[in-house]
N, C-alpha and C positions, 0 to 999 in steps of 0.2 A: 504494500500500500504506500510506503514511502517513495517508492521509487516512479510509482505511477503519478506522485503526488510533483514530483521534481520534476516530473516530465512534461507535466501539465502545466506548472508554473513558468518553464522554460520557453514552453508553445505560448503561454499569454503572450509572454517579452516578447517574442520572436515575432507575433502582430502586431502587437504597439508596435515595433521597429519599426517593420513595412509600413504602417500608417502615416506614423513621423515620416519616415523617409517619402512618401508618397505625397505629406503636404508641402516639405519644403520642396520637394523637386517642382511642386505647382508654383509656389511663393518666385520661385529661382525661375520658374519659363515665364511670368507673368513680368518678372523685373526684369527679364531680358527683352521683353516685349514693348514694355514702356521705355525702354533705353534706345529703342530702335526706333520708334516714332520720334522720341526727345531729338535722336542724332538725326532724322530726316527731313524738321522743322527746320532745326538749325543750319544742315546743309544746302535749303531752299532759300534760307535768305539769305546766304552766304553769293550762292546764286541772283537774286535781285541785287545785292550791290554792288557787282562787279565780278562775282566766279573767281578765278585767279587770278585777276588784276588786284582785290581787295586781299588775297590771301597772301600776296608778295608783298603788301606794304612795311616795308621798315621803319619809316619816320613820317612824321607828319608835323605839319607848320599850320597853325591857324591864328589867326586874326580878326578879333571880332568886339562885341562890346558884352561887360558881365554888370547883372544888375539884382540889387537885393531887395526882395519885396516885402512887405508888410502890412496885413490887412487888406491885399489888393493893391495897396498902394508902393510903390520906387521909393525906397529911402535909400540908396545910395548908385551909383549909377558909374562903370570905370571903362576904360577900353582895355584890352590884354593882348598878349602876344604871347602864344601856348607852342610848345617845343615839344615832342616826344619823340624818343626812341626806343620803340618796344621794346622787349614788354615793360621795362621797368627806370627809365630814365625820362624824368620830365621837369621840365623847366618852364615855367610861368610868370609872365611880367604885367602888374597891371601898375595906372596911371591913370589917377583922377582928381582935382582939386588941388593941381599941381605937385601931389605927392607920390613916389613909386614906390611901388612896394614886389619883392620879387621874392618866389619860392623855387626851390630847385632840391630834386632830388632824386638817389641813385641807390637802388635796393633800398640795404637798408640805412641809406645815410641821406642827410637833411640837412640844410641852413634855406636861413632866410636874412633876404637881406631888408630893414624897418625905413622906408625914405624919410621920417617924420623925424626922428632920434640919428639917422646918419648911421647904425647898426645893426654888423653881420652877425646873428643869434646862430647857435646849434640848434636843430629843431627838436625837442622832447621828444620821447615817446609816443606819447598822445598823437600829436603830432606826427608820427612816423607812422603811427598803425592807424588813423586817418588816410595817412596817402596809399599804403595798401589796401584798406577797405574801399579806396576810390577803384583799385584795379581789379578787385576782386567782384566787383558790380556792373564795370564797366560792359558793353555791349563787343567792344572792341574785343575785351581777354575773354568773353563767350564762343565768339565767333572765328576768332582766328586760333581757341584753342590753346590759349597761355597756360588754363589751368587744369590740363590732363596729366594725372598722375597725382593730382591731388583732391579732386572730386568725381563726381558721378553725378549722370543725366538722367532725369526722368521727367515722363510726361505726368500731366496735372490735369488737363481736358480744356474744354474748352469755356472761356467768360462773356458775358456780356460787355459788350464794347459801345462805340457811338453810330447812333441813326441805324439801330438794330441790327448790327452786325456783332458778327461775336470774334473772338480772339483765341487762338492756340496759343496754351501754356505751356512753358517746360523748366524744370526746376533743376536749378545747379545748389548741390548738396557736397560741402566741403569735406575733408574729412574731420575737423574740429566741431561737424555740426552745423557750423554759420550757412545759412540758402539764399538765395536770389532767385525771385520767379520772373522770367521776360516772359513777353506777350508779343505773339505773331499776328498779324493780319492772317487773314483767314484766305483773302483772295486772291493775295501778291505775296504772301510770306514778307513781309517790310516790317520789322522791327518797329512796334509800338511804345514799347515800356517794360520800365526793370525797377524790381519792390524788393525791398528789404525791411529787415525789424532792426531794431537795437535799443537796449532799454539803457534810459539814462542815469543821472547820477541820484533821481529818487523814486528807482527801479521801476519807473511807469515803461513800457510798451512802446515803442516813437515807432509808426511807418515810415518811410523814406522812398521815395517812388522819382524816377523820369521819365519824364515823357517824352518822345522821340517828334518830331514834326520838319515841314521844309525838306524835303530828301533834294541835294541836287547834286548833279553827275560834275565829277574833272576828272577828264582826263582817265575816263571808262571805269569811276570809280564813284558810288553815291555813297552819300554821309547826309545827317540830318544837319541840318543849318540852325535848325532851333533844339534847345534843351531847355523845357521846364521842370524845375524839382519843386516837388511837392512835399509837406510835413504833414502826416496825421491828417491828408486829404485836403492841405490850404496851401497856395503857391507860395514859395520863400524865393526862389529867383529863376532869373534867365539866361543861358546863353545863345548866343546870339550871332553865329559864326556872320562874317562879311567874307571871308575865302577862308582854301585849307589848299594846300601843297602839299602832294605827298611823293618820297623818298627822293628828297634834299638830300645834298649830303653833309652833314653837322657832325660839327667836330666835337668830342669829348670835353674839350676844354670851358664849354660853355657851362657842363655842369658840377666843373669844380668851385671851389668856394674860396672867393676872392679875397689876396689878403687884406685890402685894403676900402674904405668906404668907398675910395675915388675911382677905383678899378670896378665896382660893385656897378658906380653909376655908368657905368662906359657902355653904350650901346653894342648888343653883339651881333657880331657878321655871319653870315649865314650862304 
């Protein structure tokens, strides 16, 4: 009787096994399912912006105007001149009320140069894991791919969008956890918008959302011309490209960190 008894307990195990094994294999073809859609979304608008012209871009030059909004309303209002070279080098200069103010940064290294005070700061932390959460969101490291090997793709379905049309979702899921969901047009695959969370310093919940708008072609290659970010569903600002140049060829030196206030000011060649 014992023996029939071990035997029988061995047979339960031996089904839960197969079970278990039978629903993650489902779990495991359904996430390979949605990864495949996620990877087909994003390959179609890779396609609307240029195909391989957009997927060879190495740098990019734009120039345009940034503006911070409030209640609806411009309360501050600058021109900039934006530098990158993917994935991880960008240099940004803005100018407004006669004052410049300049950021620049390369992995994991920061300064800023303050035109008000005449002073070139180390960038904090803060600071430095801001400019990464800027890449980590961006449309551009979705699309061309900057961050494989550190996330996974999956699809989300589909949202209600404007003048009743809907949008395809697909969610980039880091490995620390942090996500980013874009939204595809439904008709053209053309990059809508990209939402994140982040909870602030009194652990409230903050959305953070862009909205894509203006797509226009240089040089076989479309970019949106307008960026509005949105907080918790209320506009906070605009950019506002006037052009973009892409793969200049820009010299490193622009984003080393000047010794000098007078060198900081010096216009860079490009």
């Amino acid at each position: 009787m014992q023996y029939f008894r071990v035997n029988r307990v061995l047979g339960l195990l031996f089904l839960v096994s197969l079970a278990s094994a039978s629903t993650l294999g489902q779990a495991e073809g359904a996430a390979a399912i949605s990864n495949q859609k996620a990877v087909a979304i994003v390959a179609r608008a890779v396609q609307t912006l240029g195909g391989d012209r957009y997927l060879q871009v190495k740098s990019q030059v734009g120039r345009g105007k940034f503006s911070v909004i409030r209640q609806n309303v411009v309360v501050s209002f600058q021109t900039f001149l934006d530098v990158i070279v993917f994935p991880e080098n960008e240099r940004t200069e803005f100018k407004g009320d006669g004052t410049r103010t300049i950021q620049a940064n390369t992995g994991d290294t920061g300064w800023v140069f303050d035109g008000d005070q005449e002073l070139i700061k180390t960038q904090n932390p803060d600071q430095i894991a801001n400019f990464k959460k800027g890449i980590r969101t961006s449309l551009d490291n979705l699309l061309r791919g900057y961050w494989k090997g550190d996330g996974t793709l999956s699809y989300v379905g589909r949202r209600p969008a404007t003048l009743g049309k809907r949008n395809e979702v697909v969610r980039l899921t880091y490995k620390d956890g942090f996500t980013v969901e874009f939204e595809f047009a439904m008709d053209d695959g053309t990059p809508q918008k990209a939402i994140h969370k982040r909870v602030n310093s009194d652990a409230e919940e903050i959305v953070e959302e862009d909205r894509y708008a203006q797509f226009i072609e240089t040089a076989g290659i479309k970019a949106p011309f307008i960026v509005d970010h949105f907080t918790n569903g209320k506009p906070s600002s605009r950019i506002n490209y006037e052009s973009l140049e892409f793969n200049r060829p820009i010299s490193d030196a622009i984003f080393a960190r000047p010794s000098t206030a007078k060198e900081a000011k010096k216009s860079i060649k490009l």
